[in-house]
C-alpha positions as CSV (number, residue, x, y, z in Angstrom):
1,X,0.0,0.0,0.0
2,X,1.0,4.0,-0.7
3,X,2.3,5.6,1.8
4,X,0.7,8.8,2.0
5,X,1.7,10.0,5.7
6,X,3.4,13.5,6.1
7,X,6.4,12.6,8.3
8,X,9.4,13.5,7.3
9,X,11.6,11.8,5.2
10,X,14.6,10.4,7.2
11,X,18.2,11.4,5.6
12,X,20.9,9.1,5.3
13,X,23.4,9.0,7.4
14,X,26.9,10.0,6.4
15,X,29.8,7.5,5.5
16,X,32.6,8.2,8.0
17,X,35.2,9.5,6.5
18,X,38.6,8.1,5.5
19,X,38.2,5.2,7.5
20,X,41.5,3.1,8.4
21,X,42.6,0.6,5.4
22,X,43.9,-2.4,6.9
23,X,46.0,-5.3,5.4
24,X,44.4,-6.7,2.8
25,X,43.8,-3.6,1.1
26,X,48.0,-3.4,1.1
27,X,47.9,-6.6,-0.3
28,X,45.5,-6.6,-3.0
29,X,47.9,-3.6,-4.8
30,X,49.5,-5.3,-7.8
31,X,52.6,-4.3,-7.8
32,X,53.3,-5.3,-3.8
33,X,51.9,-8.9,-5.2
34,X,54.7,-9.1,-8.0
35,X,57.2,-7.9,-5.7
36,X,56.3,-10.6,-3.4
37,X,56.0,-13.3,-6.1
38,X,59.1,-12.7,-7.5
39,X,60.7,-12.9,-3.9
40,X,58.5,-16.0,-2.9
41,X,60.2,-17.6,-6.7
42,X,63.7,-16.6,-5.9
43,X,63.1,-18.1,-2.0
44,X,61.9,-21.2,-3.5
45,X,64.5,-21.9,-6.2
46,X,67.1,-21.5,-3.5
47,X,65.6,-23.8,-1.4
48,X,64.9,-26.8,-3.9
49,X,68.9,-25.6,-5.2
50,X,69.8,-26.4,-1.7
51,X,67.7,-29.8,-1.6
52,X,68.7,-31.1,-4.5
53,X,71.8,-30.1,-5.9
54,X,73.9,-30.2,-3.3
């Protein structure tokens, strides 16, 4: 049914602004994530170097 009362409309309420960005908004940036890739690849290689060749 149509609401026809006369009450005012209620106003949203403000977003708060600039609220804190926590970790996983650091870690969803690209360039950290290739940074940390290439790292994780070069930890890796060393480790299976280390494993199997000597």
């Amino acid at each position: 049914m149509l609401d026809t009362s006369r009450d005012p409309v209620p106003t949203p309420t403000a977003a708060p602004a600039d609220e804190p960005r926590g970790c996983l908004f650091a870690l969803s940036q690209p360039p950290l994530m290739i940074f940390l890739g290439v790292i994780g690849g070069l930890l890796l290689m060393a480790a299976l170097h280390d494993l199997f060749l000597l």
